[in-house]
C-alpha positions in Angstrom: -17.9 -31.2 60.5 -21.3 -29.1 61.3 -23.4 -28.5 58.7 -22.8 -24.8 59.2 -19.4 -24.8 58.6 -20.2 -27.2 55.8 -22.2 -24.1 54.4 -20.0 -21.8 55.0 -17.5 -24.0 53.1 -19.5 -24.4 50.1 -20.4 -20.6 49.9 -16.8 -19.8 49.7 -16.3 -21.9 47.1 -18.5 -21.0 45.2 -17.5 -17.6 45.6 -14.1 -18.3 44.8 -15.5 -20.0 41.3 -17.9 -16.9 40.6 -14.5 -14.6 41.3 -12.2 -17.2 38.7 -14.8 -17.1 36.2 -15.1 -13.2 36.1 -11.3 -12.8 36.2 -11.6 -15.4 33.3 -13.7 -12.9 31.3 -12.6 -9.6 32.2 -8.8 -11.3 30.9 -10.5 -12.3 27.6 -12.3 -9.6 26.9 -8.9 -7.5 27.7 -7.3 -9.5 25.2 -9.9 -8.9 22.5 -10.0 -4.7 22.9 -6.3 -5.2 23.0 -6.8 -7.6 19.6 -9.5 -4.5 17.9 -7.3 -1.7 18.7 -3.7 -3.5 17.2 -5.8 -4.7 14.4 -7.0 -1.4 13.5 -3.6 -0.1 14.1 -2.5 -2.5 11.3 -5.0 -0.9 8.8 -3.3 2.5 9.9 0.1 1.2 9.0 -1.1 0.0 5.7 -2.6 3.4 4.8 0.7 5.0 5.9 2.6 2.9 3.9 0.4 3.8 0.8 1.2 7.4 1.2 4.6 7.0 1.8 5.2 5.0 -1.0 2.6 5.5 -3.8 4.0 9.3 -4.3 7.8 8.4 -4.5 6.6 5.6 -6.8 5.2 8.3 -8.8 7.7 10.4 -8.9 10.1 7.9 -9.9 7.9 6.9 -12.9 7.6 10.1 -14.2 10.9 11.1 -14.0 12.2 7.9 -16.4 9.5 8.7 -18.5 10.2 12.2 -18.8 13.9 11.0 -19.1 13.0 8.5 -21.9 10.7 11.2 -23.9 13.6 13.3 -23.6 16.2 10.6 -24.9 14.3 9.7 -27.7 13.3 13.5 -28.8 17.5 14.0 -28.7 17.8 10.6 -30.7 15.1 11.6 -33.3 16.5 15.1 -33.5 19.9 13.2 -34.1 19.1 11.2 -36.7 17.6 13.7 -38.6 20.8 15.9 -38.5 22.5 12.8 -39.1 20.4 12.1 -42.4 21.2 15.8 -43.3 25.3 16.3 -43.2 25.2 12.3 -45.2 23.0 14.4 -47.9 25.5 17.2 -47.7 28.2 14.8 -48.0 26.6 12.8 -50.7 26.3 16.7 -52.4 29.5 17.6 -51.8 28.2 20.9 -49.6 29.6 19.3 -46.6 30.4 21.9 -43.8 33.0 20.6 -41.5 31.2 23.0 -38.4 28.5 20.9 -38.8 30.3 17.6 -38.6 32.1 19.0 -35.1 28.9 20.3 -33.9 27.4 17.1 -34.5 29.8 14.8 -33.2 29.7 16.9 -29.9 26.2 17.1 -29.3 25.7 13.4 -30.1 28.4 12.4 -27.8 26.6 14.5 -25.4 23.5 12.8 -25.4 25.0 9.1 -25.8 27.0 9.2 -22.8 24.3 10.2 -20.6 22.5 7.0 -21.8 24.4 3.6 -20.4 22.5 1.5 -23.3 23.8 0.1 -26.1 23.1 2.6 -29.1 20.5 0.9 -31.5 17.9 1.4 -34.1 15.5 2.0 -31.5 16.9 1.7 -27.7 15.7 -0.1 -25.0 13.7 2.1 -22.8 11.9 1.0 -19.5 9.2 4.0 -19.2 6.2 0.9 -19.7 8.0 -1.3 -17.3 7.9 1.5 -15.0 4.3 2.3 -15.2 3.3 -1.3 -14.6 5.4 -1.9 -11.7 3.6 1.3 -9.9 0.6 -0.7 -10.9 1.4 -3.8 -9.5 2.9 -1.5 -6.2 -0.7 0.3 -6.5 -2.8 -3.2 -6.5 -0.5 -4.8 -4.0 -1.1 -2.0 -1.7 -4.9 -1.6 -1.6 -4.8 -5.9 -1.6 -2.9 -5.1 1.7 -5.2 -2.9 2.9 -8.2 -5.1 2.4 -6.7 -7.5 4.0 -5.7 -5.7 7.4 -9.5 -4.5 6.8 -10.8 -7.8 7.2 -9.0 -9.0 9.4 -10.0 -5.8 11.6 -13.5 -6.8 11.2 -13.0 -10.4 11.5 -11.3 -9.4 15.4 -14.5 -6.6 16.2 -16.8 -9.7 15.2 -15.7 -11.7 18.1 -15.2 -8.7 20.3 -19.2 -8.4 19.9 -20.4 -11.4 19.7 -18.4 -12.1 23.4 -20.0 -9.0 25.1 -22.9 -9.7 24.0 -23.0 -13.2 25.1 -24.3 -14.2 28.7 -22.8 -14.7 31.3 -20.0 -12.7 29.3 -22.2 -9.5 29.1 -22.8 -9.3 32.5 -19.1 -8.6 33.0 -19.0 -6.3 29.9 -21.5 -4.0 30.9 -20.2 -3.9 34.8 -17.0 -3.0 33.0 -18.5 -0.7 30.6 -17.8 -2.0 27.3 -19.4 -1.6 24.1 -19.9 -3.1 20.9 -17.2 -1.8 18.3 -18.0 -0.7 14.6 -17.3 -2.8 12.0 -15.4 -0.7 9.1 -17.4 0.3 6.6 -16.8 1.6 3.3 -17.7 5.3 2.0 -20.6 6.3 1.1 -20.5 6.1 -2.7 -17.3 3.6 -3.0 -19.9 1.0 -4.2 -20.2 2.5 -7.3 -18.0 1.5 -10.0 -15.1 4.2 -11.2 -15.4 5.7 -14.0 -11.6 5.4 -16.0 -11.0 8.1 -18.7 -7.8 8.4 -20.3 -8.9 11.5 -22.4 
């Protein structure tokens, strides 16, 4: 072989090596944008699912408690007319209106109850409320998470475009660095809980 083919040879080769090793890059750095953008898509889901479900959560709560409230104003209210016709009866001024009226109306509220009728009933208003708190904490740990993990992914996103021989591909491509999430202005500042 001539030495000018020989050249000729090599050049291409190492042409064909420069071309791999770009098409290696541009592929990876594809596959990180791909990575930041699903990533932050993820946080997106998690902040969706927060307002889907923190409101029904809510409303759920607040309608056993208002149910419970309710129950036990009835049972109170009950009890109390209940303590009044045994006074009549123990006085002898027993009005047998009273003891119809009664009967119905506590047979009205019992059998909208399925519990067992007690001294003081088994109501689930407080397990309510701290399952919405452990939905509420589960949720925002959810969100930190996706957070993270969207930060962890724009980390290596940046660090690879701005890495030679990987930033000279980058910049012919016209990427740029991505932000990292940050938090609100303010959010470091601790809450203030009143329950006034």
């Amino acid at each position: 072989m001539k030495t000018p083919t020989k050249w000729i040879i090599g050049i291409l080769v190492a042409v064909i090596i420069l071309i791999l090793w770009w098409i290696g890059i541009y592929n990876s750095l594809i596959s990180l944008d791909e990575g930041v953008k699903t990533q932050w898509a993820q946080v997106e889901n998690q902040y969706q699912r927060r307002a889907d479900l923190i409101p029904n959560l809510i409303a759920t709560v607040e309608g056993a408690r208002d149910f419970e409230a309710d129950t036990q104003a009835k049972i109170a209210e009950l009890r109390t007319q209940s303590t009044q016709i045994k006074q009549s009866l123990a006085s002898g001024n027993l009005n047998p209106s009273s003891l119809n009226e009664l009967s119905g109306r506590m047979d009205s509220v019992l059998s909208g109850l399925n519990i067992v009728v007690e001294a003081y009933p088994d109501l689930k208003a407080t397990e309510n409320f701290l399952a919405l708190q452990s939905q509420l904490e589960g949720t925002e740990n959810r969100i930190a998470t996706e957070r993270g993990r969207y930060n962890e992914i724009v980390k290596a996103f940046n660090i690879k475009i701005k890495r030679i021989p990987s930033k000279w591909v980058a910049n012919s491509l016209g990427y740029e660095e991505k932000d990292l999430f940050e938090a609100d202005e303010g959010s470091s500042e601790v809450p203030v809980v009143d329950f006034s």
